[in-house]
C-alpha positions, 0 to 999 in steps of 0.5 A, a space after each residue: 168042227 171049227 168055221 176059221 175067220 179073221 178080223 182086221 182091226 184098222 186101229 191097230 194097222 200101221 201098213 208096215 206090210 210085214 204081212 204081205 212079206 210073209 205071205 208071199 215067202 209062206 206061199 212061194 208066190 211069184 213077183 207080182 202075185 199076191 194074196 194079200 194087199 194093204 190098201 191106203 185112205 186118207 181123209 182130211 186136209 192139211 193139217 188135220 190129215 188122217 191116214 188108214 190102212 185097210 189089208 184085204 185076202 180072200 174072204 172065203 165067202 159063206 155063199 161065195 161066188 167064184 164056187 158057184 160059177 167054177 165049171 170044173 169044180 176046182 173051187 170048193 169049200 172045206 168043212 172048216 169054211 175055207 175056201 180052196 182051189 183045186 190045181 189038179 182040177 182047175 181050166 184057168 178059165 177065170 170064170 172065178 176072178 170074174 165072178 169075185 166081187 172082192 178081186 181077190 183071185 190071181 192067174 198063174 202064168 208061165 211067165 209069171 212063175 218062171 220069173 220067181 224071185 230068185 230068176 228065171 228057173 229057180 222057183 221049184 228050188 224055191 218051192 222045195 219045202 212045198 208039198 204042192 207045186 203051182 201050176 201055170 194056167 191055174 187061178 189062185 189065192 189065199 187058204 188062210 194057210 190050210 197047210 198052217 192050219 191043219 198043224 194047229 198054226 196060225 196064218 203066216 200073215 197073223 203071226 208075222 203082224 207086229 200090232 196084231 191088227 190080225 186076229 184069227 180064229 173060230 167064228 162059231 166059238 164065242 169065246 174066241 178072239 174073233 168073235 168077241 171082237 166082232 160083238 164087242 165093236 161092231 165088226 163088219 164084213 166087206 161089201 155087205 151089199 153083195 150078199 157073199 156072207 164073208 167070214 173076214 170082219 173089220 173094226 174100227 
């Protein structure tokens, strides 16, 4: 079975967040929900100013924390290393956002899912392609596209990178994309310090 990852390659990133856009219409996320973000650093002074886009999601940890401390075993790990959220099992106790070293975690309120796009009331319209529907009082983020994946297709957010600074793939396949990328220009996990064994990578 594969063990899915991703490798951002920062040279490559514009922050045209195209990927955010298509994350959130993918997922029928809420206005302010999101599972992935672009970050901006900037370096440098005047004129020699440089400026780099860091996109962040879930790094589905090989050791991941909020797994650990989730009481009602709402979060779990699949076979194929991503890590998911169960709603049907889920307290909201947000035991699981406390515990994320990475932020990476959101909480679904009533609020926040009757205000969709698209006004109040209309999310389930919305969602009508969905086979899930989100549930308030839940916590959530991103799978990697589980449902995308289980079709053999690509995350939404890779697809819709108009650089490919988002690549995808089988970490334990050498000759896939990710993993040549990670051995040939030194890729590195976020916080390594943290121990969490993430399975997301950056180049630079």
């Amino acid at each position: 079975m594969a063990r899915w990852g991703m490798v951002f390659d920062l040279k490559r990133c514009i922050g045209c967040n195209a990927c955010v856009v298509a994350c959130k219409t993918e997922n029928m996320l809420p206005e302010d929900v999101f599972f992935t973000r672009t970050f901006v650093a900037e370096s440098g002074q005047f004129p020699n100013v440089k400026r780099t886009y860091i996109p962040t999601l879930c790094n589905h940890c090989e050791d991941a924390p909020c797994e650990k401390v989730c009481p009602s075993g709402a979060t779990y790990t699949r076979g194929d290393g991503i890590v998911m959220v169960d709603q049907n099992k889920c307290i909201g106790c947000s035991a699981c956002a406390v515990a994320c070293p990475y932020d990476n975690r959101s909480q679904l309120t009533k609020e926040k899912l009757e205000g969709s796009y698209f006004g109040a009331g209309d999310l389930k319209a919305f969602e009508a392609d969905r086979e899930e529907r989100w549930v308030a009082g839940t916590v959530t983020k991103c799978d990697f596209c589980s449902r995308r994946i289980d079709k053999a297709m690509q995350p939404a957010c890779v697809v819709a990178c108009p650089t490919e600074a988002r690549i995808f793939g089988d970490l334990d396949d050498a000759a896939s994309a990710p993993s040549k990328l990670i051995r040939q220009r030194n890729g590195r996990p976020p916080l390594p310090e943290k121990n969490t064994r993430p399975k997301v990578f950056y180049v630079d």
